[in-house]
N, C-alpha and C positions, 0 to 999 in steps of 0.2 A: 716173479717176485717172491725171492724167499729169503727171510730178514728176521732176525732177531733182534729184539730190545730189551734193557733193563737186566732183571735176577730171575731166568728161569732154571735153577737150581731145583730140585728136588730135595729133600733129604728125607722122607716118611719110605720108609721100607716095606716090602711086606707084610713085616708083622704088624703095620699098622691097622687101626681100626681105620675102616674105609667105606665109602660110598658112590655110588656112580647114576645119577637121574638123568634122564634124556626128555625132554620137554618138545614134544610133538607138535609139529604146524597141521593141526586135524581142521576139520570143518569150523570149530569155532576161532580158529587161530589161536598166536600167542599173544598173552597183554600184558598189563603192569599186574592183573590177581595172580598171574604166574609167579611174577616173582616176590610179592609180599610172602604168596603161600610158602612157597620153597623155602625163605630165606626164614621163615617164624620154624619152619620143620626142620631143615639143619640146623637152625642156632640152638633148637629144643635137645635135638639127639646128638650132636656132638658136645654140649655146654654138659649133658647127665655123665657121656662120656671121661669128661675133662675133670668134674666134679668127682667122680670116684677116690679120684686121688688126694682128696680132701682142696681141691681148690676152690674157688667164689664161682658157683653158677651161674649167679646174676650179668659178672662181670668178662667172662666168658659165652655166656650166650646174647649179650649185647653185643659184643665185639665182632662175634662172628655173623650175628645178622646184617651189622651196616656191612662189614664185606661181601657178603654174600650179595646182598641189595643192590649194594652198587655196582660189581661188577654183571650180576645180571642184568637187570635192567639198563646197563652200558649195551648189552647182546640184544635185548629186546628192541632199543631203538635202534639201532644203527645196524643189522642183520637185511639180509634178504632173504627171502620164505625159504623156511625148512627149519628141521630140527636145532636146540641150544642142547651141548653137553655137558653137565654138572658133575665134576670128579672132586672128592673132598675126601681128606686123610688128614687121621690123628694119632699124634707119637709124640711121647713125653711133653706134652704140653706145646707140641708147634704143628698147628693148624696151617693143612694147606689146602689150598684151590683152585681148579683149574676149569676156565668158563670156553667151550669151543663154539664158534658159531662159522657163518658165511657174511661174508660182506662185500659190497660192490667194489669193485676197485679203486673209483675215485673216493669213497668211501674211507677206504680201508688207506688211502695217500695222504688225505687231511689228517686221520689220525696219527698216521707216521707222524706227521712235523708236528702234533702238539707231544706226541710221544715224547720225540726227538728236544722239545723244549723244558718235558719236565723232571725228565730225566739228567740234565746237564747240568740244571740250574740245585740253588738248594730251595727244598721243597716247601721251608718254610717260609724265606722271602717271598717266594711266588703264587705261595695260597696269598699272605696280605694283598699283594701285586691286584691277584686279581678277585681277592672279596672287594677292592677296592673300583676296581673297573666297572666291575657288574652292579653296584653300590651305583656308580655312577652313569650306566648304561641301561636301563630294564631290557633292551633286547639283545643283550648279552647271552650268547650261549654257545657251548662247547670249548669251555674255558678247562674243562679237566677240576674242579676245584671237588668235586668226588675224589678223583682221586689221586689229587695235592693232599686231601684230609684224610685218606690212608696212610701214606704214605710219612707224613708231620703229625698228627693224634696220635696215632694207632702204630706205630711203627710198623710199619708191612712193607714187604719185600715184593716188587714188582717187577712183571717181566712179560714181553709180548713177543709171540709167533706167528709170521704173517708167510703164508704157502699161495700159492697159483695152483687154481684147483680150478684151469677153463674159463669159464666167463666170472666166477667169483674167485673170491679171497678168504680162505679160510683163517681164521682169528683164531689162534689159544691165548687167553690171559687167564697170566699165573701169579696168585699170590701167597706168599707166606705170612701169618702171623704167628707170632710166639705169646702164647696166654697164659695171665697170671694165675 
């Protein structure tokens, strides 16, 4: 299985300002303090980044924490044990991301077909669609409305890489935002 979704485009070069975090499955495991931590410490160091250039730090280091957030914490839950990899790069104002993890294969097939649904459709009919479902469902879940609300908010460019790595499924999700 190896399948591409969505905009995984690069465009940050070299000369971008860049970082790369690996989040260890050690004796305590991973959890969700993994990724608040993470996600409050890039949105901290790339938003001073961003703000050099005389842009709103505030509104820059919000934006990239919910992306940060949600796509980790997408790795957090739906992984199987081992390592997540955090690769993030910034150039002229367009923050990118890319989250690697493992995932089981049945796993990594469900997300194919919601992939495959949110991508096709437009993104903001189908966040209402399903604020609306889960509105009327509480045991509503895995509806993607994470990341319908990148994608419709926050204009962010999304794109998934799914590899046959043996008995799992290695995940890259990549996102682009452009910050004001």
């Amino acid at each position: 299985m190896n399948q591409t979704f969505g905009d995984t485009t690069r465009n940050n070069g070299s000369g971008a300002f860049a970082m790369r975090l690996v989040i260890s499955d050690g004796p305590l495991g991973v959890s969700w303090k993994h990724a608040s931590e993470t996600c409050e410490f890039l949105g901290d160091v790339f938003a001073l980044q961003h703000a050099k250039r005389g842009a709103d730090y505030n509104d820059a280091r919000h934006s990239i924490i919910y992306l940060v957030n949600e796509l980790l914490e997408n790795a957090i839950k739906f992984r199987v044990p081992g390592s997540i990899r955090v690769d993030c790069s910034l150039a002229d104002g367009n923050f990118e991301l890319t989250v690697t993890n493992d995932a089981a294969p049945d796993v990594a097939n469900r997300f194919q077909s919601l992939i495959e649904e949110i991508t096709s459709r437009d993104p903001g009919e189908l966040l209402i669609e399903r604020i609306e479902a889960n509105a009327a469902d509480d045991s509503s879940s895995g509806s993607g409305l994470g990341l319908l609300t990148l994608m419709n908010d926050y204009g962010a460019r999304l794109g998934w890489v799914f590899r046959s790595t043996g008995p799992a499924v290695m995940l890259s999700t990549h996102a682009a935002l452009t910050l004001n």
